[in-house]
C-alpha positions in Angstrom: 127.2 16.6 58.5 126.6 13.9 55.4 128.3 16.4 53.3 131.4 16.7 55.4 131.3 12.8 56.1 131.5 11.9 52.4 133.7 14.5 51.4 136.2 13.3 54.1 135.7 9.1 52.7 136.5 10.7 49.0 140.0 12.1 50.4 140.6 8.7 52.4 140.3 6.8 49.1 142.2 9.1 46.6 144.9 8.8 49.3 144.8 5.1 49.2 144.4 5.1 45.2 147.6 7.3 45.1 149.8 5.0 47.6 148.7 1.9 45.6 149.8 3.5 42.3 153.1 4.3 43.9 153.5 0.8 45.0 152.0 -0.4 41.7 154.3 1.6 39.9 157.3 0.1 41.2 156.1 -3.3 40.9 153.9 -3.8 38.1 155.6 -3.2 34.3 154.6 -0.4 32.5 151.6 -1.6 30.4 149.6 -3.2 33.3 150.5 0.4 35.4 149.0 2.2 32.4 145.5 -0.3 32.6 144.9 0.6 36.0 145.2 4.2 35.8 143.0 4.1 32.5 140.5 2.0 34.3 141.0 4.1 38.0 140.3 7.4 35.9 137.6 5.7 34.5 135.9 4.8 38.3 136.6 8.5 39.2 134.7 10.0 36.3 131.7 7.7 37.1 131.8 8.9 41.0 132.2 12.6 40.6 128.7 13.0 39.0 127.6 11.3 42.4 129.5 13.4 44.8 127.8 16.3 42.9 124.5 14.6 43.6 125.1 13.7 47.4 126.4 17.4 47.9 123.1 19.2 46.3 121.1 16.9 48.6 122.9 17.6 51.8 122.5 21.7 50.8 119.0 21.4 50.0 118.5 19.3 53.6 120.6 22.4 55.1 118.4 24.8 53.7 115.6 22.9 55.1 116.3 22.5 58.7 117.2 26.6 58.4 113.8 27.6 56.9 112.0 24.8 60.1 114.0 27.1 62.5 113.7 30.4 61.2 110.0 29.8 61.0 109.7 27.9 64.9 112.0 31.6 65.9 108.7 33.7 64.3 105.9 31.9 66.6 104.9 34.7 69.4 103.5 32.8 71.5 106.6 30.2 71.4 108.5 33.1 72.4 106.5 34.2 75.1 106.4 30.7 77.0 110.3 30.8 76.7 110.8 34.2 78.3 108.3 33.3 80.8 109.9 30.2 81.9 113.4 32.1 81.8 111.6 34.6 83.9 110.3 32.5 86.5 114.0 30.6 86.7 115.8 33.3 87.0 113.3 34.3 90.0 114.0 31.1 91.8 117.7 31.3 91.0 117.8 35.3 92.4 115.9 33.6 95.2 117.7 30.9 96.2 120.8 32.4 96.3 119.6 35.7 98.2 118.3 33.3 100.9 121.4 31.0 100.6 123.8 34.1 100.7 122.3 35.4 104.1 121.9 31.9 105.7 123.3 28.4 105.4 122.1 25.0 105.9 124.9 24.1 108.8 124.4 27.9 110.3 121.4 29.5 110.5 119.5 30.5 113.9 116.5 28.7 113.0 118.6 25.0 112.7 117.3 23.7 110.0 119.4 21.5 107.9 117.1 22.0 104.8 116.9 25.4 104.8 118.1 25.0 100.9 115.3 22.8 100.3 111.9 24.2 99.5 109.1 23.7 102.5 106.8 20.9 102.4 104.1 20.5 104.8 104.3 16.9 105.3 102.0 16.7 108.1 99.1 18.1 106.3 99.6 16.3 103.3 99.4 13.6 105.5 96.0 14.9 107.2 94.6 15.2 103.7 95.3 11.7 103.0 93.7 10.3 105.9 91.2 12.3 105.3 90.6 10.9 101.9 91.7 13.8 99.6 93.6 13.3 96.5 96.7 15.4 95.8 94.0 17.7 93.2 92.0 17.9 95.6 94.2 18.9 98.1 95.8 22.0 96.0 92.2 22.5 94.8 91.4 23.2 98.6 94.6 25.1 99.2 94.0 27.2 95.5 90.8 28.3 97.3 92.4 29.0 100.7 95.1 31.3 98.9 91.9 33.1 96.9 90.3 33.6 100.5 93.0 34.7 101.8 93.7 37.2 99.0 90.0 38.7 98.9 90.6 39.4 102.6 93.6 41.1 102.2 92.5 43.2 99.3 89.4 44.1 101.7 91.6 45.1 104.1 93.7 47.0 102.3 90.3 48.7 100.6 88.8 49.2 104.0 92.4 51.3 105.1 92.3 53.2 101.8 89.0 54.4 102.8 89.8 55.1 106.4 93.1 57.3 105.1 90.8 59.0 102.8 88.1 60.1 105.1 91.0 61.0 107.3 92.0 63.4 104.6 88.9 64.7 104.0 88.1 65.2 107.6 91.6 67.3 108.3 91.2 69.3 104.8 87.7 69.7 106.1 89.1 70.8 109.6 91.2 73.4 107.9 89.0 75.0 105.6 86.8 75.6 108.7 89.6 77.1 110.7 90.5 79.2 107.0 86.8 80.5 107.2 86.8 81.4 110.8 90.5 82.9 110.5 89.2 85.3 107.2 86.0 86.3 109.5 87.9 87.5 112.2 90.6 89.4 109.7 87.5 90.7 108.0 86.1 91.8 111.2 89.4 93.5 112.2 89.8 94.9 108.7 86.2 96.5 109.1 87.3 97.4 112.6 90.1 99.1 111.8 88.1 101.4 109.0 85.3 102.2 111.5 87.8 103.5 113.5 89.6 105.5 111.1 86.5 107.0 109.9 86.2 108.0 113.4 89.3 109.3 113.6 88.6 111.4 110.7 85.5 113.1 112.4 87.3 113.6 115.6 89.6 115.7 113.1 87.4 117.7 111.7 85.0 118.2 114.5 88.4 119.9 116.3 89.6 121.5 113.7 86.2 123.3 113.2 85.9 124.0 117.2 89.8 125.3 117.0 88.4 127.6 113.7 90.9 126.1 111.7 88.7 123.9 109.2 89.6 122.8 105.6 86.8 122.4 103.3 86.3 118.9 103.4 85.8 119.3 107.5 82.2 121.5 106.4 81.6 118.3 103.6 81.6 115.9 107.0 79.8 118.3 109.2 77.1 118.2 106.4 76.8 114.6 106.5 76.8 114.4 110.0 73.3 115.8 110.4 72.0 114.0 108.0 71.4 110.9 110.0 68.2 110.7 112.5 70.1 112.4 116.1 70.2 110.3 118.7 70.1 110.8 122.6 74.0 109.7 122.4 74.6 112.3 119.9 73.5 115.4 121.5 76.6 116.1 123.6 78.9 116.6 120.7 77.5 120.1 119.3 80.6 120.9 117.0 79.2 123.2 114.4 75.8 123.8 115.4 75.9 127.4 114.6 77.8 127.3 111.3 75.2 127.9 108.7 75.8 125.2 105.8 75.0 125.7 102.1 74.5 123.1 99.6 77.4 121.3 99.5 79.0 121.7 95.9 78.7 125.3 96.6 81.9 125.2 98.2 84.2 124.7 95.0 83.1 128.4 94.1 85.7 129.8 97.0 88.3 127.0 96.3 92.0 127.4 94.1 92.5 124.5 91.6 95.7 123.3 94.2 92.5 123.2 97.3 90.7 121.5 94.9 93.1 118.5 93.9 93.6 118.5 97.9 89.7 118.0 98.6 89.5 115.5 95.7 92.1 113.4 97.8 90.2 113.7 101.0 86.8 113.1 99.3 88.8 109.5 98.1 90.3 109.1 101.6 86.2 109.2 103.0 84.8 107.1 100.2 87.1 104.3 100.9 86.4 104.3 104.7 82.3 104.9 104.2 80.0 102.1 105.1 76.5 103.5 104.7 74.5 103.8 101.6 73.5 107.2 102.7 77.0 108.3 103.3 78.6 106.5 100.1 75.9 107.8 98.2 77.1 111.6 99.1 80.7 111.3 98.7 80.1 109.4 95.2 78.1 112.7 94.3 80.4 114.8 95.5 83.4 113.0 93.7 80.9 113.3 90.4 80.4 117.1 90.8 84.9 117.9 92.1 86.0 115.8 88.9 83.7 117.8 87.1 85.4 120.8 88.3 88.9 119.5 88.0 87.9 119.2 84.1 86.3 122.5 83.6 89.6 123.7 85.4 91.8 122.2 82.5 89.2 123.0 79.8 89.4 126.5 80.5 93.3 126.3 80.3 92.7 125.1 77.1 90.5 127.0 75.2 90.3 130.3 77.7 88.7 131.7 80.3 85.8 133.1 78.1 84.9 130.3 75.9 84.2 127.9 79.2 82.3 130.6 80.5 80.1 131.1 77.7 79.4 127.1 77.2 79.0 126.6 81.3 76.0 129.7 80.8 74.4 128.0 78.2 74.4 125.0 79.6 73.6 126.2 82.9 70.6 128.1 81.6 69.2 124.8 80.3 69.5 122.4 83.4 69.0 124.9 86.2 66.2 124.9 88.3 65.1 121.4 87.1 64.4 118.4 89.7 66.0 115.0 89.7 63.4 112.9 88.5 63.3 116.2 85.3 66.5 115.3 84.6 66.3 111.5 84.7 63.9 112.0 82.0 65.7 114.5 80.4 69.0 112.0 79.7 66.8 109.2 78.9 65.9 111.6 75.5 69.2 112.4 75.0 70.8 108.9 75.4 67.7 107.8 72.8 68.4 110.8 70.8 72.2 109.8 70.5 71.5 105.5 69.9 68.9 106.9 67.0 71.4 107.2 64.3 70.3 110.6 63.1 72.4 113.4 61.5 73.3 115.0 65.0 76.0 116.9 66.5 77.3 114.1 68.9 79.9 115.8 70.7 77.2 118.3 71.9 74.8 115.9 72.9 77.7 113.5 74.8 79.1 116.7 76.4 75.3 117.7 77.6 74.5 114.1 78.8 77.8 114.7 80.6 76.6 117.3 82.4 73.9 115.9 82.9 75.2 113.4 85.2 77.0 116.2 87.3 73.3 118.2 87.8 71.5 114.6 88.9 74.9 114.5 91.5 74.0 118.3 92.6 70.1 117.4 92.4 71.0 114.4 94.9 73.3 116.7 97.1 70.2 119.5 97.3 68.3 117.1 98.6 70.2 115.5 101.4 71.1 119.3 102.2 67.4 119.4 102.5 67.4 116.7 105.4 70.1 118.4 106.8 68.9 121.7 107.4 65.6 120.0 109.3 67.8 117.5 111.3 70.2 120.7 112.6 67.0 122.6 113.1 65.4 120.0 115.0 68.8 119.9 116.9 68.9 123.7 117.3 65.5 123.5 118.7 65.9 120.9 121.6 69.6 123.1 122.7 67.4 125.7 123.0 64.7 124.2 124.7 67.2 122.7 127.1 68.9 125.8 127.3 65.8 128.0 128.4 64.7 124.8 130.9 68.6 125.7 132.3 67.6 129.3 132.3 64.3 129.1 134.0 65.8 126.7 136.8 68.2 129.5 137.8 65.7 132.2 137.6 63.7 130.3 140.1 66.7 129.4 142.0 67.6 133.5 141.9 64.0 134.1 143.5 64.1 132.0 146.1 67.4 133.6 146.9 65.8 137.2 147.0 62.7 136.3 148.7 65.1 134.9 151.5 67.5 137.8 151.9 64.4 140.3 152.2 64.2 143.9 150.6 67.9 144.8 151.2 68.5 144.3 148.0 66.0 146.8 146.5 68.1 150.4 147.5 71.4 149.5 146.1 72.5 151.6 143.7 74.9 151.3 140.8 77.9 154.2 141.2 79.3 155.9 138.7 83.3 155.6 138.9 85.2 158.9 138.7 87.2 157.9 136.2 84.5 157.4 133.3 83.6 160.6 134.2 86.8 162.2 133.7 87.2 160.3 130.5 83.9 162.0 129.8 84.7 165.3 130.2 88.1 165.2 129.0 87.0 163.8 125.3 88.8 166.8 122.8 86.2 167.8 120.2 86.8 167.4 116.5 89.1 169.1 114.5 89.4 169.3 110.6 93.7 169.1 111.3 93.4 166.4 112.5 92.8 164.5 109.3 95.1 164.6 106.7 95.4 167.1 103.9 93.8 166.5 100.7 96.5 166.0 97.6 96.2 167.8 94.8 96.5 165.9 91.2 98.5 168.6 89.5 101.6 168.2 91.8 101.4 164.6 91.5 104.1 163.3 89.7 104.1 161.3 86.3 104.0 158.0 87.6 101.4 158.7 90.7 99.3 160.2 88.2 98.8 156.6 86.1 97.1 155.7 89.2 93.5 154.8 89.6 91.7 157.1 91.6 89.4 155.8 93.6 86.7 158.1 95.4 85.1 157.8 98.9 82.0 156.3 97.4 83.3 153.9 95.4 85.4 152.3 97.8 82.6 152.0 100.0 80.9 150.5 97.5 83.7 148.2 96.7 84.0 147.1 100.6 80.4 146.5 100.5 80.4 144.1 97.7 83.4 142.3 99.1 81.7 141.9 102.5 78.7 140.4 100.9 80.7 137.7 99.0 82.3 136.9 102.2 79.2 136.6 104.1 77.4 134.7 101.3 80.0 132.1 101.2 79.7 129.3 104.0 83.5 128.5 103.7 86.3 130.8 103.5 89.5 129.3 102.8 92.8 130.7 104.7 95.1 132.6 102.8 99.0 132.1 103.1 100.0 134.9 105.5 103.7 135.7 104.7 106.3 135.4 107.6 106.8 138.0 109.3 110.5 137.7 110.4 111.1 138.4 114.3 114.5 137.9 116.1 114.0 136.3 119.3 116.7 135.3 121.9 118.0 132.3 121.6 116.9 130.4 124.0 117.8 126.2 124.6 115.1 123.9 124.1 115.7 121.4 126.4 114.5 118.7 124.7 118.1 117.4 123.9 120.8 118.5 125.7 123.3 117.6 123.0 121.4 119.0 119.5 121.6 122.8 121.9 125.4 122.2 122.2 126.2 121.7 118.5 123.9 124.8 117.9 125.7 127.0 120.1 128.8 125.2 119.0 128.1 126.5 115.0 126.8 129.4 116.2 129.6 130.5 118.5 132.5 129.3 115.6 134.1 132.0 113.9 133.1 132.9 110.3 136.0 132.4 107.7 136.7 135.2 105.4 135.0 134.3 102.5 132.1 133.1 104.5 128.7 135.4 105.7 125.7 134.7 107.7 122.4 132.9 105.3 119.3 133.3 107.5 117.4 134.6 105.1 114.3 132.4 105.1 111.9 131.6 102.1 108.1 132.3 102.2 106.9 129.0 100.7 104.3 130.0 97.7 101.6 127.0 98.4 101.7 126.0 101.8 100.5 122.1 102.7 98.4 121.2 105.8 99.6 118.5 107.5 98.1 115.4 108.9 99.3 115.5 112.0 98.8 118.7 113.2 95.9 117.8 115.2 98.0 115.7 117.7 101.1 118.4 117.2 101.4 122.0 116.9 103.6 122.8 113.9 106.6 125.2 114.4 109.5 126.6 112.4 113.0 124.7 113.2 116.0 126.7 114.6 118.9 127.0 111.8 122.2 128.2 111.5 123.4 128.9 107.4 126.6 130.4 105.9 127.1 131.5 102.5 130.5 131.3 101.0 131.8 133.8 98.2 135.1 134.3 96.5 136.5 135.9 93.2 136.5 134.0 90.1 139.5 135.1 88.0 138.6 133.6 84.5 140.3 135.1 81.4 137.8 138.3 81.5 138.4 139.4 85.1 142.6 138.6 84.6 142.2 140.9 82.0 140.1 143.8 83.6 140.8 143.3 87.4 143.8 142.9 89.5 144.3 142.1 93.1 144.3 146.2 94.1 141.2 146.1 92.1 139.2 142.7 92.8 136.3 141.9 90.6 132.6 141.3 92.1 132.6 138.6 94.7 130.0 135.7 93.5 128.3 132.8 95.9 130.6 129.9 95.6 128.8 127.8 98.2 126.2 127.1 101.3 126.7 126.1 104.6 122.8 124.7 105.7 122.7 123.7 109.4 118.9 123.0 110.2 118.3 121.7 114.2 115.5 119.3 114.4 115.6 118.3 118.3 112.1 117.4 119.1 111.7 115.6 115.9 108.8 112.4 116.7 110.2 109.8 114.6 114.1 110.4 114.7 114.5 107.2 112.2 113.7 108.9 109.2 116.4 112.0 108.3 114.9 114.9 107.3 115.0 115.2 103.3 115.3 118.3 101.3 114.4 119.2 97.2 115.3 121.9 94.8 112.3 123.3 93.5 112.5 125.2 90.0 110.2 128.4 89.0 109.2 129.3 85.4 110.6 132.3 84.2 113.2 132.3 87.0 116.6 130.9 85.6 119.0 132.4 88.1 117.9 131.1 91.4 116.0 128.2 92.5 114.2 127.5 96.1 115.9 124.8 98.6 113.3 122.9 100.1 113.7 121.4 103.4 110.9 118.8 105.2 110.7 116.6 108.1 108.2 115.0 110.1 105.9 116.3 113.1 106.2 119.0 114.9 107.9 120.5 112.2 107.2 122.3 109.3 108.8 122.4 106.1 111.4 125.6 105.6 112.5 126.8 102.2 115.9 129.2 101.1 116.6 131.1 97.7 120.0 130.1 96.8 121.8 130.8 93.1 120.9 128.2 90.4 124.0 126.5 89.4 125.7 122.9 89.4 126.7 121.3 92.5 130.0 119.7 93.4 129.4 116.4 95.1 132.9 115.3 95.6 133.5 114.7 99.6 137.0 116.1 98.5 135.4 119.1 97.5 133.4 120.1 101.1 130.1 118.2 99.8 128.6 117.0 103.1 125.0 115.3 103.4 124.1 113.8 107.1 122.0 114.1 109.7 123.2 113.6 113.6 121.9 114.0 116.8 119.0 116.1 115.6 121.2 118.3 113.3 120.8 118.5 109.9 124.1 119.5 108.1 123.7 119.9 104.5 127.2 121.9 102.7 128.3 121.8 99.6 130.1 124.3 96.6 129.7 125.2 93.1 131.3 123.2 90.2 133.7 125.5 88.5 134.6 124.9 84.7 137.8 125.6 83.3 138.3 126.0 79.7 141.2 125.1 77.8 142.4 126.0 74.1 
């Protein structure tokens, strides 16, 4: 500002200078106008070094009062006290006008004229004055009221914290208890339910064995049945008494490697439902000893018959006869033998340890089947004990009934019917024409000749030795029996009314030309058991089939045949209608696969299944492509118990 100031007084006064020398020039001569401006350049000269001076101290005072500022604008703390009071204003402003914007001094329902004004509690300032207080005192008194008041709330607020926390605790608490007792009574259903499918299981087998139509793992639970102490509620159910049992893995000797894989699956099916450590303990062995068999199945695939045979007898030779507590000792050599480090063959040694394992399973097995045998025995005796208590009860009865009717009894005599006699007297004697004459070799032919001849003795000899393996053998599996086709009248189910009238419907509609009747039924090679054929009996389903067949005139037949002279008609197509009326579970459709043979590329087998009561049907039919065009006849569906399955062959034209 002193800058500015005496800059502005210099322009005032060269203004004046230059209106006196204008005036001074037209009134003073020339010489005394030429003095002045001498002498006012003069004063000039001698004040510019001073403006010069006043204008470097008004800079240097300007540069002054910047640095004082610059440093007051670095002190933190000065900033901090300004922002707080800023804060705190602003507050009271926000305040004021949020209680000003909702009510007013002249309207407001509590009619207060000050309602703008902050409160004031006269009347106790007043108090505190008469009282003697001084205005610190006073807001001392009030500071420590506010404190009070402040703990009190913080220890209420503490005090509901803890409250909503032990809440918490005491629901979570609450629901892990009613977790606990929900998982013990799923557990309790869960164990439930596999009691009483291990029930069920026994139920099975004990009727299958009674109906003689047991599988091989029905003997395996008839074996462990006995070996349990009997108990007085046991007794009744006698199912299998008089089957003589051998040592269980005996029975893999009379089983085919599909029977096999089958028991493996029911062997896993008992395991998983198996609560006892005895009964645990004997399917785990008898898993051991099948999987061993499954392998020595697939080894001898591998390296042949002979070679499996060989190793098995060696091995055999060395760990038969031995007992369990033998062998325990034995693999405890071999397992030091291999973790010794010496020069060894260790694929013997592992390959013997691993069988090993599967003689300590069979040395386990032989001696439950040891239990066994004394347990059936025991039960064997008491039947018969009972039974010859029964017998002697109704001798004694019988006694008293002949002492009672007297001696009439003692001249009746047993006559002799006329007819055994004439059969008697009328039995023709031997004659050697009767038999049939003896063929001699020389007018055999070539072929009948190439024929083993067998002689009287030998195939005695041969009967013999097949009746002993049969009777050795505890378990005979059932051979597939092939079907033995027999036409029956068709008679109507009655089961549903409208599955009989599409039947009679197909069967009743008139073939087309190129169509002929496909009942030609497929003896299916492996045939399954099913699991419900203990509730149902299984039966063959009723089905009506076409075939349709046609001349194919490609370039070779245009060229060799004509329509005089037609080439060899060839299947263009199937017409598969299969009637399941009695079908259980009608929700699921029937389904049906084609199942391809090795070695046979010319037809494959069509393989129909559904559920109970039915079993599963199968039809040869020619190996090609199928059309599945609905344009083309394809037709896939199954209603009202009929399952209608049609379709044709691609055909492939060729072009040049």
């Amino acid at each position: 500002m002193v800058h500015h100031r005496s800059r502005s007084h210099g322009r005032e006064r060269d203004r004046d200078r230059v209106k006196d020398d204008k005036r001074s020039s037209k009134q003073d001569p020339p010489d005394e106008y030429r003095k002045r401006r001498r002498s006012r350049s003069r004063d000039h000269d001698e004040e510019h070094p001073r403006r010069q001076r006043e204008r470097s101290n008004s800079r240097a005072k300007d540069e002054e009062r910047k640095d004082k500022k610059r440093k007051r604008d670095k002190s933190e703390e000065r900033r901090a006290r300004k922002a707080e009071k800023l804060r705190i204003r602003e507050e009271e402003e926000a305040r004021q006008v949020a209680e000003l914007s909702v009510y007013s001094a002249t309207d407001n329902p509590f009619h207060d004229v000050n309602l703008g004004q902050q409160f004031r509690w006269h009347k106790k300032n007043e108090k505190d004055r008469k009282q003697g207080l001084s205005l610190a005192e006073a807001q001392h008194k009030d500071a420590i009221r506010r404190q009070d008041a402040k703990e009190e709330l913080e220890r209420l607020n503490r005090r509901r914290a803890e409250r909503e926390a032990e809440q918490r605790l005491r629901e979570e608490e609450e629901s892990r208890m009613a977790r606990m007792a929900e998982s013990a009574q799923m557990s309790d259903w869960i164990a439930k339910d596999g009691e009483f499918q291990l029930e069920q299981e026994r139920s099975r087998a004990a009727i299958r064995i009674r109906e003689k139509r047991a599988k091989a793992i029905d003997f395996l639970a008839l074996n462990l049945k006995y070996a349990h102490p009997l108990d007085e509620d046991h007794n009744e159910d006698d199912a299998g008494l008089e089957i003589d049992l051998d040592e269980p893995y005996n029975i893999f000797d009379n089983l085919s490697p599909d029977q096999i894989d089958e028991l493996h699956d029911d062997i896993e099916r008992y395991l998983s439902l198996e609560t006892s450590e005895v009964d645990i303990d004997f399917w785990t062995n008898m898993m051991v000893v099948c999987k061993d068999r499954i392998d020595r199945i697939k080894a001898s695939e591998h390296m042949g018959v002979e070679a499996s045979v060989a190793v098995e007898s060696e091995i055999t030779a060395l760990l038969s006869g031995k007992s369990y507590d033998h062998l325990a000792t034995l693999q405890k050599q071999i397992q030091a033998k291999l973790a010794s480090g010496e020069p060894i063959d260790t694929d013997y040694w592992e390959g013997l340890l691993k069988r090993l394992l599967v003689w300590k399973a069979k040395a386990k097995l032989k001696s439950l089947h040891e239990v066994v045998v004394r347990n059936r025995l025991e039960q064997l005796r008491k039947r018969q004990r009972d039974e010859a208590l029964h017998a002697q009860e109704e001798l004694l009865a019988g006694v008293a009934r002949s002492a009672a009717q007297g001696l009439k009894d003692a001249n009746y005599v047993v006559p002799v019917t006329t007819a055994e006699a004439d059969t008697q007297e009328d039995m023709e004697p031997y004659d050697r024409s009767m038999s049939p004459p003896l063929i001699d070799i020389t007018k055999l032919t070539e072929d009948e000749r190439q024929i083993d001849i067998v002689t009287e003795l030998d195939d005695l000899r041969a009967l013999l030795k097949q009746r002993r393996t049969v009777a050795a053998s505890r378990f005979v599996p059932k051979a597939a029996q092939p079907m033995v086709e027999v036409e029956v009248p068709e008679i109507a189910s009655g089961a549903d009314l409208a599955s009989e009238a599409l039947y009679r419907a197909e069967a009743e509609r008139e073939l087309d030309e190129e169509e002929e009747l496909f009942n030609l039924e497929e003896n299916i090679a492996n045939p399954t058991s099913y699991n419900w054929e203990d509730k149902y009996r299984p039966r063959k389903p009723r089905y009506f089939n076409r075939v349709h067949t046609g001349y194919e005139w490609n370039k070779y037949n245009q060229t060799h045949y004509d329509v005089d002279n037609p080439p060899p008609k060839v299947v263009q197509g199937y017409k598969f209608n299969i009637f399941y009326p009695d079908l259980i579970d009608k929700s699921k459709a029937p389904t049906y696969k084609i199942v391809r043979e090795a070695g046979n590329e010319d037809t494959v087998l069509l393989h129909f299944s559904a559920g109970p009561p039915y079993e599963d049907i199968g039809f040869r039919i020619v190996n090609r492509e199928w059309e599945f065009s609905h344009k083309r006849g394809f037709r896939s569906s199954f209603d009202r118990g009929c399952l209608s399955l049609w379709f044709n062959f691609r055909r492939n034209f060729y072009r040049k």
